[in-house]
N, C-alpha and C positions, 0 to 999 in steps of 0.2 A: 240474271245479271247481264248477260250479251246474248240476247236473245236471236240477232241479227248474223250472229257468228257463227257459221258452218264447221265442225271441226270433222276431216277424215279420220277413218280407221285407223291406218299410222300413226297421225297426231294422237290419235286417246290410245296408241303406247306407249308413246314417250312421254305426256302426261302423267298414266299410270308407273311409268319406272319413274319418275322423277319425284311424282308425289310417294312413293313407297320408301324410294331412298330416303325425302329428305324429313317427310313429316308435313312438307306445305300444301297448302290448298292452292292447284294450280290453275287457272281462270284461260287460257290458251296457251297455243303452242303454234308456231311456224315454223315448217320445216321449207328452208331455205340449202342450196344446195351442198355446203359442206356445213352448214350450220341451223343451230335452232334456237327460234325467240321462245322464251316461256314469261307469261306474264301469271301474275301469281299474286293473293288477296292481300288487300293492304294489311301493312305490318308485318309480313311473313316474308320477304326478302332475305332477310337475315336467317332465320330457320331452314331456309333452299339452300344459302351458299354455303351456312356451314362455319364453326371457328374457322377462321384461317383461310377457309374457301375450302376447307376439306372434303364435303360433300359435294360441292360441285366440280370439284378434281376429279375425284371418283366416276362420279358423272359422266364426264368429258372423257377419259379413260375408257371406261364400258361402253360407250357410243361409239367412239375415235370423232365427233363432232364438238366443233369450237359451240358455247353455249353463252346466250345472254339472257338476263333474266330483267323483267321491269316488272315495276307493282302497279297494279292497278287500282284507279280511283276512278267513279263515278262522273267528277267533276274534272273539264278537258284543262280548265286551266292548273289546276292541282295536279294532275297527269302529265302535264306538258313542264313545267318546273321540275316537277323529279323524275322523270325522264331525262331531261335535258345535263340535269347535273352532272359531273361536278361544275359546269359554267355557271356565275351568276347571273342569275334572271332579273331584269330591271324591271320588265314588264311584256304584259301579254292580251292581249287584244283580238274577239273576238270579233269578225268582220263577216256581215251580211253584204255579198254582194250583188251586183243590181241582175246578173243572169241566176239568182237563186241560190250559189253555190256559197258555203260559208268558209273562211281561210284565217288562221292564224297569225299575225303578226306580232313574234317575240324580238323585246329586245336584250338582248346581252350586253356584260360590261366587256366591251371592245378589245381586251387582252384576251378575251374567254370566245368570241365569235370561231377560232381555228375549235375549238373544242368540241362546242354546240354543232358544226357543220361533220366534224371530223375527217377522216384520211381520206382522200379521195370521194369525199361526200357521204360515207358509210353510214355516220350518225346519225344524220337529217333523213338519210333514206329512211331507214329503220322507224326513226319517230314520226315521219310524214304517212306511212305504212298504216302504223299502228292509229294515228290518229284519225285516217279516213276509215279503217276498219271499226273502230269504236264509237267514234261522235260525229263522222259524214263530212270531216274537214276537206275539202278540195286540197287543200295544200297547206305547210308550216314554211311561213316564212320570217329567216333571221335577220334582222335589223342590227 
């Protein structure tokens, strides 16, 4: 599946606790410094967090780390819409550009761009991360 993706020792714990608690099939894990990304097989988001978020409460709890969880899909633009969520996506564009490197241009509905970028840039970070780790994007950029 991500063949390209290097996972540490550490990460395939918090993998294994995470898949143990929740029942999902987890596809990565980033351990970021008070926090951890887990991305996890399409469909199964909902089975990681739990009624209520109960299990990922628990989670977060037993760790003391804030936790974000995205699904993963094969396909960047389908990755890149529900990642992005809840902002709506107008559109999304994938750009070959002339030094080789390939880059994203998503657009949002313009009440929703504060969302898409998030607090201090946090959101964008996170999903520009994930999508140079998975599909080799140089960059995601919001329109």
């Amino acid at each position: 599946m991500l063949s390209n993706v290097k996972i540490t020792e550490n990460e395939m714990k918090f993998i294994q606790l995470l898949q143990n608690m929740t029942g999902a099939t987890v596809v990565d894990c980033i351990i970021e410094e008070d926090s951890l990304i887990f991305t996890v097989k399409k469909g199964e988001v909902g089975l990681a967090v739990g009624k209520g978020g109960e299990k990922i409460k628990r989670f977060r709890a037993m760790t003391n780390k804030q936790v974000e969880i995205f699904e993963y899909m094969d396909d960047p633009d389908k990755f890149l819409r529900n990642a992005l969520k809840p902002a709506q996506v107008k559109d999304i564009r994938l750009v070959d550009r002339m030094d080789g490197h390939k880059i994203a241009m998503v657009t949002v509905d313009p009440h929703d761009k504060g969302i898409a970028i998030g607090k201090n840039g946090e959101n964008i970070k996170k999903i520009r991360f994930l999508a140079k780790r998975y599909f080799s994007l140089e960059n995601v950029v919001i329109n």
